[in-house]
C-alpha beads as a LAMMPS data file, in Angstrom:
LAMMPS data file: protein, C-alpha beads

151 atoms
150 bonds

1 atom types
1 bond types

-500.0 500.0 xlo xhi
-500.0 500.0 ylo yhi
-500.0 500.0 zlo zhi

Masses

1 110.0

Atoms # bond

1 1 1 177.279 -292.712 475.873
2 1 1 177.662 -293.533 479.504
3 1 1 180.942 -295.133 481.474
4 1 1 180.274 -298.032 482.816
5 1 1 183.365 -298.724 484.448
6 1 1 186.284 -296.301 485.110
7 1 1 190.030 -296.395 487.032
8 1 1 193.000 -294.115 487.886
9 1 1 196.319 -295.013 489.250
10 1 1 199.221 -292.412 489.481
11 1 1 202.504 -294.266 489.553
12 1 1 206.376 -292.709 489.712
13 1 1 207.663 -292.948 486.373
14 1 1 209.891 -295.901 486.075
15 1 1 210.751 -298.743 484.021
16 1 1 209.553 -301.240 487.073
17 1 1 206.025 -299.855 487.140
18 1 1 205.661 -300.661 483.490
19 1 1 204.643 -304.218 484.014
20 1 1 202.230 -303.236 487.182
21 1 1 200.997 -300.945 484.505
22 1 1 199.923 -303.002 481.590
23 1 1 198.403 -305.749 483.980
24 1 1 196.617 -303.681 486.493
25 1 1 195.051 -301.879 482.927
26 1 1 194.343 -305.481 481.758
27 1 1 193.021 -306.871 484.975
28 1 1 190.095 -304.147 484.433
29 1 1 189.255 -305.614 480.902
30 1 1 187.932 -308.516 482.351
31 1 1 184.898 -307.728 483.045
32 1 1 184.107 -307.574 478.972
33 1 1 185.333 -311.107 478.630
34 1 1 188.204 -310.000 475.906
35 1 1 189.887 -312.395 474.123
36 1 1 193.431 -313.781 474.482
37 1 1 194.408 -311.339 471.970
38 1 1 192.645 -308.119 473.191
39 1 1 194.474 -308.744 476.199
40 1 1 197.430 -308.975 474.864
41 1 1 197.208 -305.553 472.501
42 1 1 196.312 -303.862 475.374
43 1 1 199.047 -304.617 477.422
44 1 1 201.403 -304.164 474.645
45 1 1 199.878 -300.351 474.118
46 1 1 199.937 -299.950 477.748
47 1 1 203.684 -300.820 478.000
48 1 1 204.692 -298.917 475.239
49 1 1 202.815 -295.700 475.927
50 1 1 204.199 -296.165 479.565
51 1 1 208.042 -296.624 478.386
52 1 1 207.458 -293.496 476.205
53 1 1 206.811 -291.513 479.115
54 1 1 209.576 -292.960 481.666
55 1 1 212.570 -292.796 478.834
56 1 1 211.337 -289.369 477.271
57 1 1 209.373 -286.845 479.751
58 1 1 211.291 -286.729 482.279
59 1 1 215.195 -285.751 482.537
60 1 1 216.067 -287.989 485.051
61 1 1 214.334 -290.092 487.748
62 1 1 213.090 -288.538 490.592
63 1 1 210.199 -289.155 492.765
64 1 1 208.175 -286.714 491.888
65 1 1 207.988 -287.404 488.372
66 1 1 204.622 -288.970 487.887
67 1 1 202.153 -291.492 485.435
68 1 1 198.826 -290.803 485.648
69 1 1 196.890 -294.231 483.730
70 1 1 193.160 -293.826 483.427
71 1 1 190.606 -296.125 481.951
72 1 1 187.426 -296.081 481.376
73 1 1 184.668 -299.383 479.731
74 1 1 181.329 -297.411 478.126
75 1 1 178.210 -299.322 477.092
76 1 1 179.482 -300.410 473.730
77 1 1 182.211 -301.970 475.398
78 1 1 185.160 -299.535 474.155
79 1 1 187.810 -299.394 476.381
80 1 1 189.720 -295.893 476.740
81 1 1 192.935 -295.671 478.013
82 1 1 194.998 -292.670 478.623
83 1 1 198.790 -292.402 479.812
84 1 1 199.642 -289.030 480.977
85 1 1 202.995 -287.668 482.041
86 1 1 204.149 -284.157 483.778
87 1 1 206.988 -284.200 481.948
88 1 1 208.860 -281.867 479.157
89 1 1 206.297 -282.421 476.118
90 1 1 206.383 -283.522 472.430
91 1 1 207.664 -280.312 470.425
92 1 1 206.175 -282.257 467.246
93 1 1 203.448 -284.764 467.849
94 1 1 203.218 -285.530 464.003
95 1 1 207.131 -285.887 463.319
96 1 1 207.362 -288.336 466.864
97 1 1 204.292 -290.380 465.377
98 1 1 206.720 -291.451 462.162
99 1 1 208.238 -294.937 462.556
100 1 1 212.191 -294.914 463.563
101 1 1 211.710 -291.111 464.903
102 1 1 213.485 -291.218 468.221
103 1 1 214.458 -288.016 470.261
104 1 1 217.564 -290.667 471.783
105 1 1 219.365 -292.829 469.097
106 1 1 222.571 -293.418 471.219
107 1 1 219.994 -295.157 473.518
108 1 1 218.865 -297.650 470.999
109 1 1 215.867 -296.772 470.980
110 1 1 213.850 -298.409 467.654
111 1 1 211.261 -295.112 467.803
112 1 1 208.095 -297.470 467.135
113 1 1 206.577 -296.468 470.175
114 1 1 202.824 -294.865 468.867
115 1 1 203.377 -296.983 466.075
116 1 1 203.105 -300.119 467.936
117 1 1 200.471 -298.639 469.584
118 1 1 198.604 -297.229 466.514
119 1 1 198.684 -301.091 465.470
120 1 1 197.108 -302.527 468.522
121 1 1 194.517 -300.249 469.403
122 1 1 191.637 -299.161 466.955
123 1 1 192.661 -295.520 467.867
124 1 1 194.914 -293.406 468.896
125 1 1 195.318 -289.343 469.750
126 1 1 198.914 -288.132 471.216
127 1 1 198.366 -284.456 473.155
128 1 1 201.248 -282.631 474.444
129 1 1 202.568 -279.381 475.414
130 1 1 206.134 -278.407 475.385
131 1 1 207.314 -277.914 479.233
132 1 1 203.934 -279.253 480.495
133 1 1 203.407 -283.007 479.911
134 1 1 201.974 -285.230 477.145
135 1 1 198.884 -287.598 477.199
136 1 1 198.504 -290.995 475.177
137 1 1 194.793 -291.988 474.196
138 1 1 193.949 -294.975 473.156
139 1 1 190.789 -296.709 472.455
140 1 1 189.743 -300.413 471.747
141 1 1 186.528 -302.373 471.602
142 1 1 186.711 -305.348 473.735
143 1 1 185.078 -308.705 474.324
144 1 1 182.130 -308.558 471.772
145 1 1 181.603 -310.310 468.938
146 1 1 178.297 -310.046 467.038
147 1 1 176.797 -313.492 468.997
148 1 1 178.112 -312.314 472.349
149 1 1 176.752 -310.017 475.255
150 1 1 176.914 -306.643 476.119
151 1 1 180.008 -305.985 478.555

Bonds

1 1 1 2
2 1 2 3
3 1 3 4
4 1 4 5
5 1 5 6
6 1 6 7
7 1 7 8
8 1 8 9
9 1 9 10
10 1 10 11
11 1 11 12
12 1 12 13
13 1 13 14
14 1 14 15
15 1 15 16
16 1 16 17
17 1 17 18
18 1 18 19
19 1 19 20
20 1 20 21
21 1 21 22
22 1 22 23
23 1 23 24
24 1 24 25
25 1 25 26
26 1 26 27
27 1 27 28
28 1 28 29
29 1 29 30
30 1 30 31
31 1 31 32
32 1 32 33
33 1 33 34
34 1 34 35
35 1 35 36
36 1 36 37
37 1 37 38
38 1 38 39
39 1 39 40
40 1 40 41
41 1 41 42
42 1 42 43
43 1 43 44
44 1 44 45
45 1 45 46
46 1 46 47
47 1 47 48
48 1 48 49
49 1 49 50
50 1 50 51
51 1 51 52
52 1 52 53
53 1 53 54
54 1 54 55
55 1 55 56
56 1 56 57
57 1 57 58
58 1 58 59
59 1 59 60
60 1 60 61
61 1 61 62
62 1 62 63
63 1 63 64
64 1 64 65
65 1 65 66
66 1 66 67
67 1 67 68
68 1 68 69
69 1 69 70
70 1 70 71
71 1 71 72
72 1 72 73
73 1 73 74
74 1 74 75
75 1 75 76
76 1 76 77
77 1 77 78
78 1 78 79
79 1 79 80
80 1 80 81
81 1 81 82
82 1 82 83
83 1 83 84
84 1 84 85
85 1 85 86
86 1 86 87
87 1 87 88
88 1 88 89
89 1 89 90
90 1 90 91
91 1 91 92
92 1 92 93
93 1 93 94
94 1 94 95
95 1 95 96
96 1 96 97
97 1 97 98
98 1 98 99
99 1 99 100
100 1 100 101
101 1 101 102
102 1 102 103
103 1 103 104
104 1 104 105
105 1 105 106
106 1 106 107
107 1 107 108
108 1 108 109
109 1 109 110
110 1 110 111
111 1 111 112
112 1 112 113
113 1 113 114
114 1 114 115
115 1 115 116
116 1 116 117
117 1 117 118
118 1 118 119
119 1 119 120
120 1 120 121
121 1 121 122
122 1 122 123
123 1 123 124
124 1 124 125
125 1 125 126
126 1 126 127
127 1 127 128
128 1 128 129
129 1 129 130
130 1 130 131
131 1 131 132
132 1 132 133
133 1 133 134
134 1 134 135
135 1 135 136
136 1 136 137
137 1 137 138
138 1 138 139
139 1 139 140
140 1 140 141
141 1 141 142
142 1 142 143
143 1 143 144
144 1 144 145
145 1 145 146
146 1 146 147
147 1 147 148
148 1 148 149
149 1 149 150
150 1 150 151
């Protein structure tokens, strides 16, 4: 399967980028004609996979601490989106995947992060190593129905 369409954007990893995020990841969509709806799941999977990595990878906020958002549209018209962080890593990728599991409960934090995303993408793979960074992928297939035309 070929890519028909790709992006990359590194961003410093804070809460204001979040929205430049989700749109700019959006804004690339387009060309598949998604729905109102696919548009909105993907933003909402954006912004959460983005959040996860400016509240949990990093210690503070710095500068240097980084996003790296890639996506990429193949010939079926499945979008694949990946949030990566440089940051401290998931110890437990399976325990942080269970609903309400939140590394910062004095933050209020609800710890339905990958499950909102496991809910509005079609899939979903979490990667990390401890003390080296974690990345997010997450797939969808956009903008086709069975009467309409290949992206």
């Amino acid at each position: 399967m070929t890519k028909k369409n790709y992006m990359k954007m590194v961003l410093p990893a804070c809460g204001k980028n979040e929205s430049f995020a989700r749109n700019v990841v959006a804004g690339f969509t387009v060309e598949c004609s998604p729905t109102m709806g696919e548009i909105n799941d993907i933003k909402t999977a954006v912004s959460e996979a983005v959040t996860n990595a400016v509240v949990h990878a990093y210690d503070r906020e710095e500068e240097k601490n980084l996003i790296e958002i890639c996506a990429d549209i193949d010939d079926d018209s499945v979008l694949t989106v990946s949030v990566k962080d440089f940051g401290r890593g998931i110890e437990d990728v399976e325990k942080a995947k269970e609903p309400f599991f939140t590394t910062k409960p004095d933050d209020e934090r609800s710890g339905m992060g990958f499950t909102v995303i496991e809910t509005f993408m079609d899939e979903m793979d979490v990667r990390s190593v401890p003390g080296e960074g974690t990345t997010v992928v997450m797939k969808k297939r956009i903008g086709r129905s069975k009467d309409s035309a290949e992206c």
